[in-house]
C-alpha positions as CSV (number, residue, x, y, z in Angstrom):
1,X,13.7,2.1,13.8
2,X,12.1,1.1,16.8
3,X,8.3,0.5,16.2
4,X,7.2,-1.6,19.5
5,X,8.3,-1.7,23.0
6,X,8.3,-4.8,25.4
7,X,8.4,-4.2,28.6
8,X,9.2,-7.3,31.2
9,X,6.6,-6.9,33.7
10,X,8.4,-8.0,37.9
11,X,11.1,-6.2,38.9
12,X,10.4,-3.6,35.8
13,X,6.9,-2.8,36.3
14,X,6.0,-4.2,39.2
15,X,8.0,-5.0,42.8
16,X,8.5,-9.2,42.7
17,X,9.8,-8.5,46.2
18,X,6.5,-7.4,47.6
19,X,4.9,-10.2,45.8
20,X,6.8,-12.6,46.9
21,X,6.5,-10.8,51.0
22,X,3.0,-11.4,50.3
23,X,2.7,-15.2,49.1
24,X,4.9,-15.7,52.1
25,X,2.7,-13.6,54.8
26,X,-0.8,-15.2,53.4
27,X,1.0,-19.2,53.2
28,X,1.4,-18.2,56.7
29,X,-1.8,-17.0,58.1
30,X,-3.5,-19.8,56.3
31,X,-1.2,-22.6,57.6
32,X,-0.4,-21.8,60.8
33,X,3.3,-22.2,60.1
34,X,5.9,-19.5,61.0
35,X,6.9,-17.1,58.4
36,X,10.5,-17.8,58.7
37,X,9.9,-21.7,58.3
38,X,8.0,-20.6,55.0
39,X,10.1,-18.1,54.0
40,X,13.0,-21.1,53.7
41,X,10.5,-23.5,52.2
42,X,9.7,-21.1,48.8
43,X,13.6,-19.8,48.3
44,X,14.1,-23.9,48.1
45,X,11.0,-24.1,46.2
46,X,12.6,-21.1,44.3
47,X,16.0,-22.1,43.6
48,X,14.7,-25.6,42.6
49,X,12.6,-24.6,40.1
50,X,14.7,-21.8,38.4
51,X,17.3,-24.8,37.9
52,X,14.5,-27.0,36.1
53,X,13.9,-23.8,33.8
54,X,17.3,-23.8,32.7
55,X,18.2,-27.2,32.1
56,X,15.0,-27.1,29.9
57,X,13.0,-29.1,32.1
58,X,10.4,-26.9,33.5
59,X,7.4,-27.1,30.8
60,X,5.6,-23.1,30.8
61,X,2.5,-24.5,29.9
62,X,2.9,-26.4,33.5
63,X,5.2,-24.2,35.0
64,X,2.7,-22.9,37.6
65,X,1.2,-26.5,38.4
66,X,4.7,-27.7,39.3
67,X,5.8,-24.5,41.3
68,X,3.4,-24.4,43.6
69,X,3.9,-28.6,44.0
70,X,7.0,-27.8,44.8
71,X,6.3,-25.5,47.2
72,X,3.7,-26.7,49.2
73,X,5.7,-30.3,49.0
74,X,8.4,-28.2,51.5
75,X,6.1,-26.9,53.0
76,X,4.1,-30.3,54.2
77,X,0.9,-28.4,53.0
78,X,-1.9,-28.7,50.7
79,X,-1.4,-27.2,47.1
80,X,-4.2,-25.8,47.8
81,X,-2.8,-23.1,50.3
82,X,-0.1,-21.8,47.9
83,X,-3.2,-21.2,45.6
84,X,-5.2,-19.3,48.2
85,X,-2.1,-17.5,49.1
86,X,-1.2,-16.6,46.0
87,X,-4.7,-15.1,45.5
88,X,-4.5,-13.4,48.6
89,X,-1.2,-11.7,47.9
90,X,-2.9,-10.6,44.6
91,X,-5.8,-9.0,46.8
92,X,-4.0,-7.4,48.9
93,X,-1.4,-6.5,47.2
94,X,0.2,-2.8,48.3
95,X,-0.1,0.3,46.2
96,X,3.9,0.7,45.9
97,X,4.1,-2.8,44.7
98,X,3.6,-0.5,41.5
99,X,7.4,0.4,40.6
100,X,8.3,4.3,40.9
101,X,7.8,6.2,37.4
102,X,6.6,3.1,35.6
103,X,3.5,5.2,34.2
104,X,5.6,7.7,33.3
105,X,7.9,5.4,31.4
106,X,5.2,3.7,29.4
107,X,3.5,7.0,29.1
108,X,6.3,8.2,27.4
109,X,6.5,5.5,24.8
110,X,3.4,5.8,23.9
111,X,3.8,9.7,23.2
112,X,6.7,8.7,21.3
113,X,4.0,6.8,19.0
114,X,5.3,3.2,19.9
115,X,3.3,-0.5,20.0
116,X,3.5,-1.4,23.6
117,X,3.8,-4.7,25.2
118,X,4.7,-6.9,28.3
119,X,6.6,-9.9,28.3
120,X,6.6,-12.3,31.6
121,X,8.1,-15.6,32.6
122,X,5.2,-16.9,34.7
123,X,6.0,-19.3,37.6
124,X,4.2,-19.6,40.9
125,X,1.2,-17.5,40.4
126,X,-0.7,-17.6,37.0
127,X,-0.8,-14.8,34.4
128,X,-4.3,-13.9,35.3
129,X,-3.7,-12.7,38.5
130,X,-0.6,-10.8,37.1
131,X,-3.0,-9.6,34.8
132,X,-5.4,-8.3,37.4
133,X,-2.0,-6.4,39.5
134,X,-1.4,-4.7,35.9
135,X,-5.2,-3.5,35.3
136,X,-5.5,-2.1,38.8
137,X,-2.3,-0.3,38.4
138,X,-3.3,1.4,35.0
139,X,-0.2,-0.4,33.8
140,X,-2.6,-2.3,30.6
141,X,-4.5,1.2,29.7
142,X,-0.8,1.8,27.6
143,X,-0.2,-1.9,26.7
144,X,-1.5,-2.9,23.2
145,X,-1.2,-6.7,23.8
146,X,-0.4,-9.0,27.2
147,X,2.5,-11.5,26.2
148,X,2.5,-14.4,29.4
149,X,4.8,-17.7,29.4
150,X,2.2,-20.0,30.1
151,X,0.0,-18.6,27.6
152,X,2.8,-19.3,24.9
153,X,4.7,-22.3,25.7
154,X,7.9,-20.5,26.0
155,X,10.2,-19.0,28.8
156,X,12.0,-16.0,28.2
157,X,15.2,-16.2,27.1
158,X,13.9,-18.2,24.4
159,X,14.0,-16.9,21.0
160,X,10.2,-18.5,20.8
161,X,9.0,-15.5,23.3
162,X,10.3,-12.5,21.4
163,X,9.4,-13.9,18.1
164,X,5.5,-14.2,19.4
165,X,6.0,-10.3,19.7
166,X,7.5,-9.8,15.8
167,X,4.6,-11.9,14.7
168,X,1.7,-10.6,16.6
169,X,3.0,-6.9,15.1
170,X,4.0,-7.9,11.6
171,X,7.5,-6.5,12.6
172,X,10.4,-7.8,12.1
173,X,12.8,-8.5,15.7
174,X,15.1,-5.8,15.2
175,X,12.1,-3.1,15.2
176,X,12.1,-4.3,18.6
177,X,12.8,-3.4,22.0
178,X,12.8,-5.0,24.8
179,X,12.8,-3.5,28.9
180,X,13.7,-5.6,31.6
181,X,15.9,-6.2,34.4
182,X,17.0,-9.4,34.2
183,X,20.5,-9.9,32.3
184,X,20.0,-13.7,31.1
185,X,16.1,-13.3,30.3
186,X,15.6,-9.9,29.4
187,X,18.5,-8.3,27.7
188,X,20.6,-11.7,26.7
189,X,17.4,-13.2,25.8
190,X,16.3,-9.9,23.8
191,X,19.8,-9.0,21.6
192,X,20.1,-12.9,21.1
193,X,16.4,-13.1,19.3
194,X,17.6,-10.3,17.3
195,X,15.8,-7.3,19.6
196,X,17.0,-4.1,20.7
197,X,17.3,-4.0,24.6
198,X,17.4,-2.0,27.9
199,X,18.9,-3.1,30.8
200,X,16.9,-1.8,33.9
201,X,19.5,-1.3,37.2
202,X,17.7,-0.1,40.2
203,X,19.3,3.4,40.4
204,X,18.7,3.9,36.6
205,X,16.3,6.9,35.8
206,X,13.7,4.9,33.6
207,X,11.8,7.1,32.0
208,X,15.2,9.7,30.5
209,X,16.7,6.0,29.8
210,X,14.3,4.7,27.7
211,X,14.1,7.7,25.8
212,X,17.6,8.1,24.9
213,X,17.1,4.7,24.2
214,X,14.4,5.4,21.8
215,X,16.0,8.2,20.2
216,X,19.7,6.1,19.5
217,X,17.8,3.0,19.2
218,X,20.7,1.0,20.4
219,X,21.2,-1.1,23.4
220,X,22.3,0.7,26.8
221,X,22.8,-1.1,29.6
């Protein structure tokens, strides 16, 4: 029986492409640079520090420290204007940066009498700032606890993130499940721990899926 819910939070709960549209617009403005030349400059940034994280080498606790090195190393900036950019992208962040029927969907688990919970990977922006997107959204006013990487030394698809949850809820991992949209780090990452898992596609209808989900408590993809 499923007794708590996980829910990855970008590209789930919130749009990561908007985010990252905004990090990109505000390193601009601040810099001076053109927003093509920056757009380049974080998909290397991007691509370089995705590799790190799956060879193992990226350290979570860090993780945010090094990313934005990375980027503003590209860049020819000051780390210091990734970190006001990233700040700015966080205060002006749009109102459909909130994903379509996400209320709805944790709503629903919640009626269904389910812990809630998100789960994040944290890279160039700290938690806290994700953390402020998901109170202004109403997204934490149906999450029983916050789960971050950098706040628990361990990137999903690690089994070290999924067991945090079992531990925090006195569950064991198969009373789990998992919501993301990320094959390797959400639902490999989930069913490998020993979670139940969702598989979020873009043209899925989240809330109906989660609760057949619920109700076989199986994995759909």
């Amino acid at each position: 029986m499923i007794k708590v819910v996980s829910f990855d939070i970008w590209g789930t709960l919130l749009r990561l492409d908007l985010m990252l549209e905004g990090i990109t617009r505000e390193v601009s403005k601040i810099s001076g640079i053109p927003k093509e030349s920056v757009s380049e400059a974080f998909k290397s940034a991007r691509k370089s520090i995705k590799e790190l994280r799956y060879q193992g080498r990226l350290d979570p606790k860090n993780a945010v420290e090094t990313s934005q090195s990375t980027f503003a190393k590209n860049l020819g900036v000051d780390i210091d204007v990734v970190k006001r950019a990233c700040a700015r992208a966080v205060l002006f962040a749009p109102e459909d940066m909130l994903i379509k029927e996400t209320l709805e969907a944790v709503k629903l688990v919640k009626q269904l009498g389910k812990k809630t919970c998100c789960l994040g990977n944290v890279q160039f922006w700290p938690s806290s700032q994700t953390r402020i997107l998901l109170e202004r959204f109403g997204i934490s006013d149906f999450l029983d606890k916050h789960f971050f990487s950098d706040e628990l030394g361990a990137f999903k698809p690690q089994r070290e993130a999924f067991q945090a949850i079992a531990s925090f809820f006195g569950v064991p991992l198969d009373e789990i499940l998992h919501i993301g949209d990320r094959e390797r780090e959400d639902f490999k990452g989930a069913t490998s721990a020993g979670c139940k898992a969702v598989l979020i596609k873009e043209e899925s209808d989240f809330p109906s899926l989660i609760h057949r989900c619920l109700v076989k408590g199986g994995h759909l993809v």
